[in-house]
C-alpha positions in Angstrom: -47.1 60.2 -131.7 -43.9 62.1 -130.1 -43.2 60.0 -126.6 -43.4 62.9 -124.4 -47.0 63.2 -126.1 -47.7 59.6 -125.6 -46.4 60.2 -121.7 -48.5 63.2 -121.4 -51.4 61.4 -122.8 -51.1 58.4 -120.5 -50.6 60.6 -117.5 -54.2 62.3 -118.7 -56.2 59.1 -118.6 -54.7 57.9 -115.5 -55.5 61.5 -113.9 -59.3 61.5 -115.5 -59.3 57.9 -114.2 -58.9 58.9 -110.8 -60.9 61.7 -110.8 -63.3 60.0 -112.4 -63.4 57.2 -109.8 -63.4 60.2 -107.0 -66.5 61.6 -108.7 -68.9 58.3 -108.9 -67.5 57.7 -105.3 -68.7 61.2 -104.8 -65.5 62.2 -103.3 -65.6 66.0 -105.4 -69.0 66.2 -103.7 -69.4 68.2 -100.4 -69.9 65.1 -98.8 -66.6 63.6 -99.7 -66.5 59.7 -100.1 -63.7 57.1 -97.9 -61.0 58.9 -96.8 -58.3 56.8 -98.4 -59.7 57.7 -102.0 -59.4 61.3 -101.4 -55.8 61.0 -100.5 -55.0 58.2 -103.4 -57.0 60.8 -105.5 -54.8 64.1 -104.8 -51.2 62.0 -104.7 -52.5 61.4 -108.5 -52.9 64.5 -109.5 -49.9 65.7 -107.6 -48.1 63.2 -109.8 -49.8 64.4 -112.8 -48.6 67.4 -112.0 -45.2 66.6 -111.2 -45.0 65.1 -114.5 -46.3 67.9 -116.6 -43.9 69.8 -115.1 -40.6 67.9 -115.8 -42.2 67.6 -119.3 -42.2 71.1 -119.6 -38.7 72.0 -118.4 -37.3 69.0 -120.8 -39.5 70.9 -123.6 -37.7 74.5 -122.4 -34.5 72.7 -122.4 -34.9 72.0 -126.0 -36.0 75.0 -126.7 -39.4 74.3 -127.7 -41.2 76.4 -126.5 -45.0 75.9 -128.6 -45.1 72.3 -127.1 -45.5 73.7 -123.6 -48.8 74.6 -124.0 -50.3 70.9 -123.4 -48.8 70.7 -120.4 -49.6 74.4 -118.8 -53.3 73.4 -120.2 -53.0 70.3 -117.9 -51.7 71.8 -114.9 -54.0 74.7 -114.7 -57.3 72.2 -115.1 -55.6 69.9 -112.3 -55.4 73.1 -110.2 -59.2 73.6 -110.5 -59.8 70.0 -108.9 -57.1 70.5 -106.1 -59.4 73.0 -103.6 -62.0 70.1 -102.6 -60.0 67.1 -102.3 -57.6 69.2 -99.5 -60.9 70.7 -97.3 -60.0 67.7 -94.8 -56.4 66.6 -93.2 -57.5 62.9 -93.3 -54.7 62.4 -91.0 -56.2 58.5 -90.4 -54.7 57.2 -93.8 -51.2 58.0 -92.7 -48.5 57.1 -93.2 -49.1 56.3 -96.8 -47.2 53.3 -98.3 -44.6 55.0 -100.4 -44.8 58.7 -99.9 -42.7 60.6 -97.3 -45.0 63.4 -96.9 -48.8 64.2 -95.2 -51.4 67.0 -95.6 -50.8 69.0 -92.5 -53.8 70.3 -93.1 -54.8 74.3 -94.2 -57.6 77.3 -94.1 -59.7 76.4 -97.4 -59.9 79.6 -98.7 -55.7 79.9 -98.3 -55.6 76.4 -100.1 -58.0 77.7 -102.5 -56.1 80.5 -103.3 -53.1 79.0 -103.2 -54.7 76.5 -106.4 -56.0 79.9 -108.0 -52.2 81.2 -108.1 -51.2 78.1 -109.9 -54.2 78.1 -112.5 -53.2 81.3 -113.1 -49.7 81.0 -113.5 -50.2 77.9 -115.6 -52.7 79.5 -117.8 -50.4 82.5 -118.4 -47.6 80.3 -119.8 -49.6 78.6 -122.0 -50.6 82.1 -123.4 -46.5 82.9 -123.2 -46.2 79.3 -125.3 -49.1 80.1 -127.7 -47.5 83.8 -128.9 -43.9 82.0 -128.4 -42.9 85.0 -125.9 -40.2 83.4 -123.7 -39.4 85.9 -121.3 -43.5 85.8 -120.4 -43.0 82.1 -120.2 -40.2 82.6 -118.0 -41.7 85.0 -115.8 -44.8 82.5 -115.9 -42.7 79.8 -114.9 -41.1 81.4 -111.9 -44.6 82.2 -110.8 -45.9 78.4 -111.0 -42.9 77.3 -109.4 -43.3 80.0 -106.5 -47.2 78.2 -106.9 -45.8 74.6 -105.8 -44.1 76.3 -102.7 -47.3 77.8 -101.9 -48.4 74.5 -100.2 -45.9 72.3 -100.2 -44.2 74.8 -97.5 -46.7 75.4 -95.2 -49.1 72.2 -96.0 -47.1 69.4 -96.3 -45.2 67.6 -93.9 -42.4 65.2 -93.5 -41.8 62.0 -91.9 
């Protein structure tokens, strides 16, 4: 297995592991479980993301292109999980050990939308990967990038 495969595939069992853990502590649920497990739960995923993303520049950078797929897959079905894990500021578990930012908190339905944009832009670069179109993968990635900014922007905050 390639090692930016095996990376990938390690980041995907530690993401499903998490959100796993969120959804027996019924964290996905409209209840929403401890507060410290929805924030350990969405800096995971942000990480997953994160990764996939620097995986798929180094992938651009080498100029292969079909291999981008897995990791546009991964980010649009991380998006899909974003929208109930952010419904709640959970400004009590902060400062987080480690991390140099906070949820400053958002509308749902503008956080929502905001993970729409990026499901969508993720999904059309995989399509731009799959039919090896680069200046739709291109365009796609300017659009998931411009996604990231979405939030982090006007969400997140610094200490």
């Amino acid at each position: 297995m390639k090692r930016s495969y095996m990376v990938l595939f390690v980041a995907g069992i530690l993401v499903l592991g998490g959100v796993t853990a969120g959804l027996s502590q019924g964290v996905l649920d409209s209840n929403m479980g401890s507060a410290e497990e929805v924030v350990k739960t969405r800096k995971h995923i942000m990480r997953a993301v994160g990764g996939n993303l620097g995986d798929l520049f180094k992938k651009l950078d080498a100029e292969n292109l079909a291999d981008v797929q897995v990791n546009a897959d991964s980010i649009a079905a991380l998006a899909e999980v974003l929208p109930p894990l952010y419904r709640l500021r959970y400004e009590q578990v902060y400062p987080v050990a480690g991390s140099t930012s906070f949820f400053k908190g958002a509308p749902a339905k503008k956080f929502e939308q905001a993970a729409e944009r990026m499901r969508l832009a993720a999904h059309a670069l995989k399509v731009a990967a799959e039919t090896e179109d680069p200046k739709a993968a291109m365009s796609s990635i300017a659009a998931l990038k411009a996604s990231c900014g979405g939030c982090h922007k006007p969400y997140r905050g610094k200490y």
